[in-house]
C-alpha positions as CSV (number, residue, x, y, z in Angstrom):
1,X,108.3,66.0,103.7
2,X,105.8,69.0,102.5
3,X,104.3,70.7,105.7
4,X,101.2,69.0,106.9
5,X,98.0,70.9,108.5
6,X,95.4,69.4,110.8
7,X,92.8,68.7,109.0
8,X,95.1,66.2,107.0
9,X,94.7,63.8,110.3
10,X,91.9,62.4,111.9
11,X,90.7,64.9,114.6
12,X,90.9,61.6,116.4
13,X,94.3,60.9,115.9
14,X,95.2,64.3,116.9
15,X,93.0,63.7,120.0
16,X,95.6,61.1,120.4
17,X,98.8,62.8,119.8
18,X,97.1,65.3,122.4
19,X,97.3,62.7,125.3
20,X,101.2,61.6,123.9
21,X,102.3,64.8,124.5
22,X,100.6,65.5,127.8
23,X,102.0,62.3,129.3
24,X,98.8,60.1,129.3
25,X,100.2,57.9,126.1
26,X,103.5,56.4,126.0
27,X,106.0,56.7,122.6
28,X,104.8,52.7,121.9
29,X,101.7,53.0,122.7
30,X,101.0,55.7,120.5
31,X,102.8,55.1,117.5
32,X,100.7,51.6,117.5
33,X,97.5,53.6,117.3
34,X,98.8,55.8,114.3
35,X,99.1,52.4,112.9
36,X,95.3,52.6,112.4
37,X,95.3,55.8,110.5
38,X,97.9,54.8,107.9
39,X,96.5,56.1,104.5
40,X,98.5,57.0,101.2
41,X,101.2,54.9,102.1
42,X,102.0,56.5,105.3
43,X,103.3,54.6,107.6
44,X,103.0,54.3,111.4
45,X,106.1,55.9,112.0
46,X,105.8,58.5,109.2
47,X,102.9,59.8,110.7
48,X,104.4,60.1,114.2
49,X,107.5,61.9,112.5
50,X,104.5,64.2,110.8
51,X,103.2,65.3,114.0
52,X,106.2,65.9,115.6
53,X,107.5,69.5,116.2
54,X,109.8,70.8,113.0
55,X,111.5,74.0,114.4
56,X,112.5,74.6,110.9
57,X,108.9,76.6,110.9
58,X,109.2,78.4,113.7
59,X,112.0,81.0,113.2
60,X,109.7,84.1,112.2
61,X,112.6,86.4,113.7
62,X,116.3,85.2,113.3
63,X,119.0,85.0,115.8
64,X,120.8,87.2,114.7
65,X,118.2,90.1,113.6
66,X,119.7,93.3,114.3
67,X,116.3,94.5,115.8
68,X,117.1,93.2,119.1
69,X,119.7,91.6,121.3
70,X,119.6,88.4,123.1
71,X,121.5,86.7,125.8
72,X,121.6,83.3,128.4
73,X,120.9,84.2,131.8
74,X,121.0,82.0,135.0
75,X,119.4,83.6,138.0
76,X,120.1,82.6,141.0
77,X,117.3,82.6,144.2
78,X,115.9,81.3,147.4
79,X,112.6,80.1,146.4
80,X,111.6,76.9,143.9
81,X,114.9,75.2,142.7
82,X,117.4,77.9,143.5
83,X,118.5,78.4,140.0
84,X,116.8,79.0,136.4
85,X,118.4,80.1,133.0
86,X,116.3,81.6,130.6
87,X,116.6,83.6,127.5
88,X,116.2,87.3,127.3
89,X,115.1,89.5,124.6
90,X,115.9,93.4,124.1
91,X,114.8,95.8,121.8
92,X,118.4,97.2,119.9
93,X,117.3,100.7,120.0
94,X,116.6,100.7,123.1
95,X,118.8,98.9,125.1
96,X,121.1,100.9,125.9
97,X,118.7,104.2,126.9
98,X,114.8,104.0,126.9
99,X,113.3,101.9,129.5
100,X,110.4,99.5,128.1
101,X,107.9,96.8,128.9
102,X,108.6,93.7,130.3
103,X,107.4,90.2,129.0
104,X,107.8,86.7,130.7
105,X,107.1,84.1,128.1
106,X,105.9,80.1,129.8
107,X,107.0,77.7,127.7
108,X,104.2,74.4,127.2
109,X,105.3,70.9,128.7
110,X,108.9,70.4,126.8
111,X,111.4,73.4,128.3
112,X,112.7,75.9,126.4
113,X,112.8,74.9,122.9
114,X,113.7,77.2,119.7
115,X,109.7,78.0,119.3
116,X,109.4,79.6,122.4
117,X,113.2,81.7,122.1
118,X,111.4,82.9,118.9
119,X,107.9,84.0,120.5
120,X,110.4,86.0,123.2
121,X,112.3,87.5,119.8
122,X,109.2,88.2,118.4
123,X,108.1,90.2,121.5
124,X,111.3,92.2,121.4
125,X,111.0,93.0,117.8
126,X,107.8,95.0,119.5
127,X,109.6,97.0,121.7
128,X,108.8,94.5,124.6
129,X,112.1,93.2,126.7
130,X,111.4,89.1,127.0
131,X,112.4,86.7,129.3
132,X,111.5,83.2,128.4
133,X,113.0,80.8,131.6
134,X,113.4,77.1,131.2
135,X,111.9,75.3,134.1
136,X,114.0,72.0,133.0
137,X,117.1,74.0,134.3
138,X,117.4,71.8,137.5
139,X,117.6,68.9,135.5
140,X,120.4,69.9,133.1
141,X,117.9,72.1,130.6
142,X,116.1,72.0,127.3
143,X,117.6,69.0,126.0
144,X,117.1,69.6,122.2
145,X,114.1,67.7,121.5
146,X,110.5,67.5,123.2
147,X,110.3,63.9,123.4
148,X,113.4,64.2,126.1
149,X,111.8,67.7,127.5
150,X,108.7,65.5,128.3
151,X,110.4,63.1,130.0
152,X,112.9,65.6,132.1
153,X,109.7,67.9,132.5
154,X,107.8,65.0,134.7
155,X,110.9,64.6,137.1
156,X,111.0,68.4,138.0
157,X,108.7,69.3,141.0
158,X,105.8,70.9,139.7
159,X,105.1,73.3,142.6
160,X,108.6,74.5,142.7
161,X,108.6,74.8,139.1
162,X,106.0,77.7,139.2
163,X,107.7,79.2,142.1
164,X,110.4,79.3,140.0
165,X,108.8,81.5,137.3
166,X,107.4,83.8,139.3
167,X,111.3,84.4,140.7
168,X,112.1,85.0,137.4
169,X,108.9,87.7,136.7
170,X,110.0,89.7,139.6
171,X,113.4,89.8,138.6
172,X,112.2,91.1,134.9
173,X,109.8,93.3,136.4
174,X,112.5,94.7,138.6
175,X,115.5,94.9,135.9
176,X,117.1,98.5,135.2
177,X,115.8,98.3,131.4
178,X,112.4,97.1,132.6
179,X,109.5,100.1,133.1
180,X,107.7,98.4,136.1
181,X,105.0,97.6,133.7
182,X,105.2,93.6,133.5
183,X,102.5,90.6,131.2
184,X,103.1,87.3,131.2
185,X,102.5,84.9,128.0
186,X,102.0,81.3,128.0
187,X,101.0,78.1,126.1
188,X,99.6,74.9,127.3
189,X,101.5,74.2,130.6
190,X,102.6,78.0,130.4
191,X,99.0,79.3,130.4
192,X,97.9,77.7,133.3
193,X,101.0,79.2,134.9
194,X,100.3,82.6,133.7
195,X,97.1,82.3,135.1
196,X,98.7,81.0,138.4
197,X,101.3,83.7,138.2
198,X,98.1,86.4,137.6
199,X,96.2,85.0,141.3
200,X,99.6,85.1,143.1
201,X,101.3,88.8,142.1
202,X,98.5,91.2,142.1
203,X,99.0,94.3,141.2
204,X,102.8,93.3,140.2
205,X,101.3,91.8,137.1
206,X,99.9,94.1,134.7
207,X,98.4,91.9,132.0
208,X,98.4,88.1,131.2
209,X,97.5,86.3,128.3
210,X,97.2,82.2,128.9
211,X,96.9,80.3,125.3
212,X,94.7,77.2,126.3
213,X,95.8,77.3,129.9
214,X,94.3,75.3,132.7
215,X,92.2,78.5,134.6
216,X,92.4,79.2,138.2
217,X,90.1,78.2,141.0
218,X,86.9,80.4,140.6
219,X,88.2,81.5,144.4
220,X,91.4,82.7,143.8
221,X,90.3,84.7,140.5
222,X,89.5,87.4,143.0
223,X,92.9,88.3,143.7
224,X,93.7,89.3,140.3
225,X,94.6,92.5,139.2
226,X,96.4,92.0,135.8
227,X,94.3,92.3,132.6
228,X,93.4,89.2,131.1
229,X,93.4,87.9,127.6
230,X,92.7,84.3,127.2
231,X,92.5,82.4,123.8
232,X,91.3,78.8,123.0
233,X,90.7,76.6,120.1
234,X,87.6,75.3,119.8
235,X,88.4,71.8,119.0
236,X,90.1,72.0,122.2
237,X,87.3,71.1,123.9
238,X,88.4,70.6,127.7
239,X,90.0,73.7,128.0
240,X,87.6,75.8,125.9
241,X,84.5,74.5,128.1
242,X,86.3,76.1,131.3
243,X,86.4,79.4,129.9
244,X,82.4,80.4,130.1
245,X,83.0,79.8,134.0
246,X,86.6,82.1,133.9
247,X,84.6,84.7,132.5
248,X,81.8,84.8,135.3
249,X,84.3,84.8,137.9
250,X,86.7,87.5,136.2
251,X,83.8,89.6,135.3
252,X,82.2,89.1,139.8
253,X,86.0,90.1,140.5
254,X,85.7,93.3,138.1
255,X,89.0,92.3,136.5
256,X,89.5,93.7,132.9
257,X,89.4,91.0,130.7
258,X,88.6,89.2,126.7
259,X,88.3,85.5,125.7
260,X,88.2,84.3,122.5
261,X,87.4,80.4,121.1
262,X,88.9,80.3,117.7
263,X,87.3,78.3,115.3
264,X,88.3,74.8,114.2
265,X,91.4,76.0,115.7
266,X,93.0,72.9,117.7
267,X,95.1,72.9,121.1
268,X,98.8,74.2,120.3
269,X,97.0,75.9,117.9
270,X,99.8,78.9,118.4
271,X,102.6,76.8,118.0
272,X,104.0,77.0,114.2
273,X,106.1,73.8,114.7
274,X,103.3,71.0,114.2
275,X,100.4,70.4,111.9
276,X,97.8,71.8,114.8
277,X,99.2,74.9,114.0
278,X,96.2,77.6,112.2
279,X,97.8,80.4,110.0
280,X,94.2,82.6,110.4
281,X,93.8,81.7,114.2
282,X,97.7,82.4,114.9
283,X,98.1,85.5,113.3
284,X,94.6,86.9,114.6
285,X,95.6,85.9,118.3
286,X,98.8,87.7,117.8
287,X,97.4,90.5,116.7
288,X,95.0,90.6,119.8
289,X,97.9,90.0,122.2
290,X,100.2,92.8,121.5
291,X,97.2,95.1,121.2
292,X,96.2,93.8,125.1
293,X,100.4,94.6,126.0
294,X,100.7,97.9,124.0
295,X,96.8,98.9,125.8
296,X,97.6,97.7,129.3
297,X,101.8,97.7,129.6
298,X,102.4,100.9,127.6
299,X,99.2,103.4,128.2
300,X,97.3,101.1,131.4
């Protein structure tokens, strides 16, 4: 099947797909209300196979590119769950000499699938060293779909979970390669814990950028010391209403800081898998986000 965009769906039906994958629709009960949208002799099921995450898309920078190199590793820790494997990204030319900026990538709601890997080969294609962790590790990993990383991800204790990325951020921050200079990217889930991870390390963090992320209590923005880049769709209503309030408290707590709503952009509007995905909006946040790591992790 051709690639599909958004605006080939109902923006209620997406509305709908949104609440599949956060957990608040069931596989049954969602695929019976596609059944309402079938047009053009789509069926019910061809339409939930539409939405559905094709990873063929994703892979901007190959495995294999001789730019960087990438290996598994399991670290191993006191806090959260004890353990976490994650995938880490180097630049080629300078892995073996130059030290560089660090980057930990927060996957959304599934684990660590091959979208995020490539956002964390991306970054090192930038002369960033990644680290993108899989917080389904506890529960045997990514299991090579997001349906199944849904359903792992809502038996893995949430709290723990988050302690467990910030084990792994301290432990990139504090690798021989690493500069001291550390951001933090996420999406979805990820956002709200690079926001998270932003209130709890202070000056350890050095610039975060959440893509639609829940924000943090207007309290604990206070305690932030990272530089803050924050992007939302605006058909992402929820989340982009939040931001306006984010902003106040960021700019009381004198913490550097951009946000940006993206036009008819929809939530996941980042992620090149699924037809929410926004070439324009994409490629314009990207270009915003390694400006904010290059300004604040290379010359802040």
């Amino acid at each position: 099947m051709d690639r599909m965009k958004a605006s080939d769906f109902p923006k209620e039906l997406l509305d709908e797909f949104h609440q599949y994958v956060h957990g608040d629709l069931d596989r049954r009960s969602f695929i019976e209300r596609c059944g309402k949208y079938v047009v053009g002799g789509m069926t019910a099921m061809a339409i939930f196979e539409a939405l559905k995450p094709n990873y063929a898309f994703a892979q901007q920078v190959s495995k294999d590119d001789k730019r960087i190199v990438t290996e598994y590793q399991t670290l191993q820790f006191i806090q959260g769950n004890g353990k976490i494997k994650g995938y880490l990204v180097r630049p080629a030319a300078a892995s073996a000499t130059a030290k560089v900026p660090a980057v930990l990538v927060v996957h959304e709601n599934r684990g660590l699938n091959p979208y995020i890997e490539d956002v964390a080969r991306r970054l090192g294609t930038e002369n960033f060293m990644a680290f993108a962790p899989d917080g389904l590790t506890t529960v045997g990993g990514y299991p090579g779909n997001d349906e199944q990383g849904g359903a792992l991800f809502a038996k893995v204790d949430r709290a723990k979970m988050t302690d467990d990325f910030g084990a792994a951020a301290n432990w990139l921050r504090a690798r021989p390669e690493s500069t001291g200079r550390l951001g933090a990217i996420g999406f979805c889930f990820g956002g709200g814990v690079v926001n998270t991870l932003a209130v709890r390390m202070g000056s350890n963090l050095a610039a975060a950028v959440p893509f639609y992320g829940s924000a943090p209590k207007a309290e604990d923005v206070a305690t932030i010391k990272a530089a803050v880049l924050v992007h939302h769709g605006e058909l992402d209503a929820a989340l982009a209403a939040g931001w306006p309030a984010y902003n106040d408290a960021l700019t009381a707590a004198g913490v550097p800081h951009e946000g940006y709503i993206y036009p008819g952009a929809n939530h996941g509007f980042f992620n090149d898998t699924t037809p929410r995905y926004d070439a324009e909006a994409s490629k314009l946040a990207w270009t915003r986000t390694l400006a904010w790591f290059n300004k604040y992790l290379r010359n802040g």
